[in-house]
N, C-alpha and C positions, 0 to 999 in steps of 0.2 A: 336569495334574501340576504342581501350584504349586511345590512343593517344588523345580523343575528351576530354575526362577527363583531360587528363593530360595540354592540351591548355590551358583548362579554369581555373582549376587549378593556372597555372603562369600567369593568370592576362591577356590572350590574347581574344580580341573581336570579334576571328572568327579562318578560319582554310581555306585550300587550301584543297580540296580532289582529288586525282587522279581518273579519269575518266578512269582506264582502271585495269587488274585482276593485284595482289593480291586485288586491293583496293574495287574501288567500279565501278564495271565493266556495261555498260547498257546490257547484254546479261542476268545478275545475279541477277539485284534489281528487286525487282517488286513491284507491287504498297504499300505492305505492309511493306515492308524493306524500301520505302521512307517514308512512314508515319510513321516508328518508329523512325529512323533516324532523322527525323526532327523534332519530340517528342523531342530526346536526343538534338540537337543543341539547343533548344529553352529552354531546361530545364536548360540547361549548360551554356544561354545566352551567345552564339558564333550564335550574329545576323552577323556576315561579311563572307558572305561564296565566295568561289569562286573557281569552278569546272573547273580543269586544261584537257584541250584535249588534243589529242595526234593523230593529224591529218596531212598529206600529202597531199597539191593538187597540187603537181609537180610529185608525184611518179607515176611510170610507164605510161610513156608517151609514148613508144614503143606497145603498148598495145590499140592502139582507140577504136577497137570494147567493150571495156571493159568498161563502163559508172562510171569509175574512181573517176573522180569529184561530179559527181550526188551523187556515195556511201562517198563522203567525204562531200558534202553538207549536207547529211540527218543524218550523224556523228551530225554534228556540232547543227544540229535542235532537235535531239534528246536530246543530250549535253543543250541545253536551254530549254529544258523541265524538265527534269533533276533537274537543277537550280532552277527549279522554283516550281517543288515537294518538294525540301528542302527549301524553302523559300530563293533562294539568290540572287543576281545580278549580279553577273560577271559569263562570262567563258570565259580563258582563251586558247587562240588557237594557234597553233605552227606556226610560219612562216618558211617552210623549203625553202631552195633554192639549188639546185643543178648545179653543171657544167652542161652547155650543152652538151645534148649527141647529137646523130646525126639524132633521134626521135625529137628531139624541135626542136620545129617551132621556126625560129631567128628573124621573125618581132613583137614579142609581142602578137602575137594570142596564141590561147591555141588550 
């Protein structure tokens, strides 16, 4: 990740990292790839970190027997773990919103 360099480089205190492939995927890191990584952040004093998600919990709503939300909950808790193997405090989460289709429930349940 050149880019880590190149932050610190111009003077910046931290860096945004995406949370999904090309970047830095949770399918792909493993426990040693965050322990370098955050080697490199901390060598490169980019203490502001903050792990961008890239999550849905409106999507496929046509789908119930599909525990949907459960696999976007465990996204997001992964995502915080994540953060906190590289030492950081934020993660940032998507808030998508769709038209109702005719699968959503209209009184605000889920």
């Amino acid at each position: 990740m050149r880019f880590i360099d190149k932050a610190a480089d111009l003077g910046y205190d931290g860096v945004m990292l995406m949370a999904k492939r090309p970047h830095l995927s949770l399918l792909d890191f493993t426990a040693k790839d965050r322990l370098q990584l955050r080697k490199r952040l901390e060598k490169r004093k980019l203490r502001d970190l903050c792990i961008a998600g890239y999550n849905n919990f409106t999507g496929d709503l046509e789908h119930a027997e599909i525990p949907h939300r459960e696999i976007q909950i465990h996204y997001i808790t992964e995502l915080a773990r994540l953060t906190r193997d590289l030492g950081g405090s934020l993660v940032r989460i998507s808030r998508h919103t769709k038209t109702p289709r005719p699968a959503t429930p209209r009184n605000g349940t889920w």
